[in-house]
C-alpha positions as CSV (number, residue, x, y, z in Angstrom):
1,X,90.4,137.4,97.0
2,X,93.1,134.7,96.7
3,X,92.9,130.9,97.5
4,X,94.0,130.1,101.1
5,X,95.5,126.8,100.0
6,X,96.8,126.3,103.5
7,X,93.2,126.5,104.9
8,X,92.1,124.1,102.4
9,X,95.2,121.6,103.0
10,X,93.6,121.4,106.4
11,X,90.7,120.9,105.9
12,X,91.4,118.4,103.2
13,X,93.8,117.0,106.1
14,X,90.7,116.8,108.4
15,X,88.2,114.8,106.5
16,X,90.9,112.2,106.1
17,X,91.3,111.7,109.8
18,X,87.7,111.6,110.1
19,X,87.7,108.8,107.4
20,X,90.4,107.0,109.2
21,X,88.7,107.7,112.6
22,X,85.1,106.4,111.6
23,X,87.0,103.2,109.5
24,X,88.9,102.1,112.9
25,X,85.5,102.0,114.6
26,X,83.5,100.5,112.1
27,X,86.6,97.4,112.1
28,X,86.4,97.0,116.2
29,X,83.1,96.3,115.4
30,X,83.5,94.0,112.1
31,X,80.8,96.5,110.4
32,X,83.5,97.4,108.1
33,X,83.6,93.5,106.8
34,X,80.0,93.3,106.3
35,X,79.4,94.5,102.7
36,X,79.9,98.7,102.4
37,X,78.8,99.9,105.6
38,X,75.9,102.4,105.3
39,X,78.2,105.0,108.0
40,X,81.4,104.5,106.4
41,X,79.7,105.4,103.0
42,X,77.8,108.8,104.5
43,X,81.3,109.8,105.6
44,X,82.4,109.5,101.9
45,X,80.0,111.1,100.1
46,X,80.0,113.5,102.9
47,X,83.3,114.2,102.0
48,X,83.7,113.6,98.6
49,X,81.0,116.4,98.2
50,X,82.9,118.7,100.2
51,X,86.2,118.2,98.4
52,X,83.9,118.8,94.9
53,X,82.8,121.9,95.9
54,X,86.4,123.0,97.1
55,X,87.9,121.9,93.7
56,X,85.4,123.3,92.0
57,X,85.4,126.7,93.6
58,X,89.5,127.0,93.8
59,X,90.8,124.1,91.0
60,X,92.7,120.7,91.8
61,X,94.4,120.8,95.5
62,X,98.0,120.0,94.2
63,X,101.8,119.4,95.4
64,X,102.7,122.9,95.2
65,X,99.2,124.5,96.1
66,X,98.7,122.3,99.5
67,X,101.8,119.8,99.9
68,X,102.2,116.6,99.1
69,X,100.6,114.9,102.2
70,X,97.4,117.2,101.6
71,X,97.6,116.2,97.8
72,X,97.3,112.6,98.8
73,X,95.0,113.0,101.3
74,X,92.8,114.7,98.3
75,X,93.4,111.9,95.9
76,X,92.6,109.5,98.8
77,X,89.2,110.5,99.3
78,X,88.7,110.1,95.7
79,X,89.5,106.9,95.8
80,X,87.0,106.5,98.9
81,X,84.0,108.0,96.8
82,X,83.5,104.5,95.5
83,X,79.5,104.8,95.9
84,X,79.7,108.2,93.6
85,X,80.8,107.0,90.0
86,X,80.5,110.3,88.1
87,X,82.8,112.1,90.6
88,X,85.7,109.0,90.5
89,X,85.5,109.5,86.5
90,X,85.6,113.0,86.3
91,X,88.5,113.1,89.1
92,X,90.1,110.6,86.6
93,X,91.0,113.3,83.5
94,X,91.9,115.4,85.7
95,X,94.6,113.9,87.8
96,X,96.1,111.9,84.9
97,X,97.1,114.9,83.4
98,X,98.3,116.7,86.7
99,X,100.4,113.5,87.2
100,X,102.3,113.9,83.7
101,X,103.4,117.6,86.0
102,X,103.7,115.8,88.7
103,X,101.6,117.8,90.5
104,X,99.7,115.0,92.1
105,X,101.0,111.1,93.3
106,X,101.3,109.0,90.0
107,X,101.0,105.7,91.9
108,X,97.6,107.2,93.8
109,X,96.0,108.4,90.3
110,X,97.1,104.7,88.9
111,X,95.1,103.2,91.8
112,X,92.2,106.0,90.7
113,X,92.5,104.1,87.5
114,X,92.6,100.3,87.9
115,X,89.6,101.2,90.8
116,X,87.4,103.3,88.3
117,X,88.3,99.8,86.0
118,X,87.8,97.3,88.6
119,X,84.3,98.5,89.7
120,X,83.2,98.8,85.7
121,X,84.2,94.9,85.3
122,X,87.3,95.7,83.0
123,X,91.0,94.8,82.9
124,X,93.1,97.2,85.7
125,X,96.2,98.2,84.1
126,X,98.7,98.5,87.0
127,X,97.1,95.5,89.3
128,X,96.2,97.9,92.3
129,X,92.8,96.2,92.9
130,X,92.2,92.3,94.5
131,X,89.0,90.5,95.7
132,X,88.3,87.3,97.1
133,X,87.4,84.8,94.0
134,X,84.7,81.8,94.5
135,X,87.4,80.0,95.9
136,X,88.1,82.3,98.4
137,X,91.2,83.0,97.4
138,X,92.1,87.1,97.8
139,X,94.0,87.6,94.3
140,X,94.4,90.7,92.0
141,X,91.4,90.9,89.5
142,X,92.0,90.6,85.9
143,X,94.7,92.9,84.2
144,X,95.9,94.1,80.4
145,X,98.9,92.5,78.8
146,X,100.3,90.6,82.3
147,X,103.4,90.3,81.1
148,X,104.3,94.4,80.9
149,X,102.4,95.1,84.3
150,X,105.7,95.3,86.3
151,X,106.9,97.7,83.7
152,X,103.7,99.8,83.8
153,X,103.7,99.8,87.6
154,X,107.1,101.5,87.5
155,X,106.2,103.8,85.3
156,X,103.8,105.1,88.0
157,X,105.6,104.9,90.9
158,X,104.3,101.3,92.5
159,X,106.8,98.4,93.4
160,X,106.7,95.6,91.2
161,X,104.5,92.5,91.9
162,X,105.9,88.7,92.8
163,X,102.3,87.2,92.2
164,X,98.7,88.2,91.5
165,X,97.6,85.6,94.7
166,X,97.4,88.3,97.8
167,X,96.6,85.3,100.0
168,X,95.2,81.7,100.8
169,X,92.5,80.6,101.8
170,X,92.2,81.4,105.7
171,X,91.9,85.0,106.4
172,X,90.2,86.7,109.3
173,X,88.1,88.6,107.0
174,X,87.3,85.4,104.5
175,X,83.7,85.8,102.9
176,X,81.7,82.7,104.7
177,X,80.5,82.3,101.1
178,X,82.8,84.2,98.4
179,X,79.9,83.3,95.6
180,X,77.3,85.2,97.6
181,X,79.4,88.4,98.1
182,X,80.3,88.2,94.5
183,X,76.8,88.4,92.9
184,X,76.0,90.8,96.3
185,X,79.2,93.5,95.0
186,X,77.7,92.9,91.1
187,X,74.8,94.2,92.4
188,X,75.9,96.5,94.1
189,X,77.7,97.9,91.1
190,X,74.6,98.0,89.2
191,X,72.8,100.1,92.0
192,X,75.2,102.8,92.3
193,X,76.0,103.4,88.6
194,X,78.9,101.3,87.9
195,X,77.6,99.1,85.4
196,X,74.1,99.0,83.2
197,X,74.4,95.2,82.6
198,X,75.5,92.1,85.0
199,X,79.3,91.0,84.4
200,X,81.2,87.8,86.0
């Protein structure tokens, strides 16, 4: 029986709306700013289980299989699965290679790579990823040879960057204490599978 790739579009299309849908309450409420909250993360595994079966079942959902805004949406719950390391790295292989076809976004697999990076405690390569540092400051975390990231950006697709500093140091969403939520995210790296030891 063939793949009904339109069906699966949809359905990719559908969890994505859901994700949006849950994210917009849980940010009236100002769950969202308080660490990972425990709904929004059902929702991804939820998902991100769903979308593992599919590919594993029927292969990748790509450009020409389910449209480009389906493909995204695929490669944006992913991204979302942030709580289910195996799945992000295994997505990773996969999607680099479909992007050299480009069969899938080459600026959403280069954010599947700096965030796959950024949650291990190495160097992004294109800059995708910021957090807030013990200064409060919201600035993109450490990446590989600065000087060549605007090159490497265009190479996937992304717009250059003017400065690594995303913004000062007032901020709706400003950590009351940016050292606490630092060692809390460490930890919370270590938890899920991210990291075996502590990093800065």
């Amino acid at each position: 029986m063939a793949t009904d790739w339109k069906s699966i579009g949809e359905e990719i299309q559908h969890m994505m709306r859901e994700d949006t849908a849950v994210r917009e309450v849980l940010a009236s409420t100002g769950e969202l700013f308080q660490g990972y909250a425990p709904a929004m993360e059902k929702v991804h595994l939820k998902h991100a289980q769903h979308l593992k079966t599919l590919i594993d079942e029927h292969g990748f959902p790509t450009i020409s299989k389910v449209g480009k805004d389906a493909a995204i949406d695929a490669m944006r719950l992913i991204l979302h699965a942030i709580s289910w390391p195996e799945f992000m790295r295994s997505m990773e292989a996969v999607t680099v290679n479909l992007a050299k076809t480009g069969e899938v976004p080459k600026d959403y697999v280069a954010r599947l790579m700096d965030r796959i990076r950024f949650y291990e405690g190495r160097k992004q390569i294109y800059g995708t990823n910021a957090d807030w540092d013990d200064n409060g400051i919201m600035r993109i975390t450490d990446v590989e040879d600065e000087s060549k990231l605007n090159a490497r950006r265009a190479e996937m697709d992304l717009p250059p960057l003017e400065s690594l500093v995303i913004t000062p140091l007032d901020g709706d969403f400003h950590p009351a204490d940016p050292k606490k939520r630092h060692e809390e995210y460490v930890a919370w790296t270590l938890k899920v599978g991210w990291r075996t030891v502590a990093m800065p």
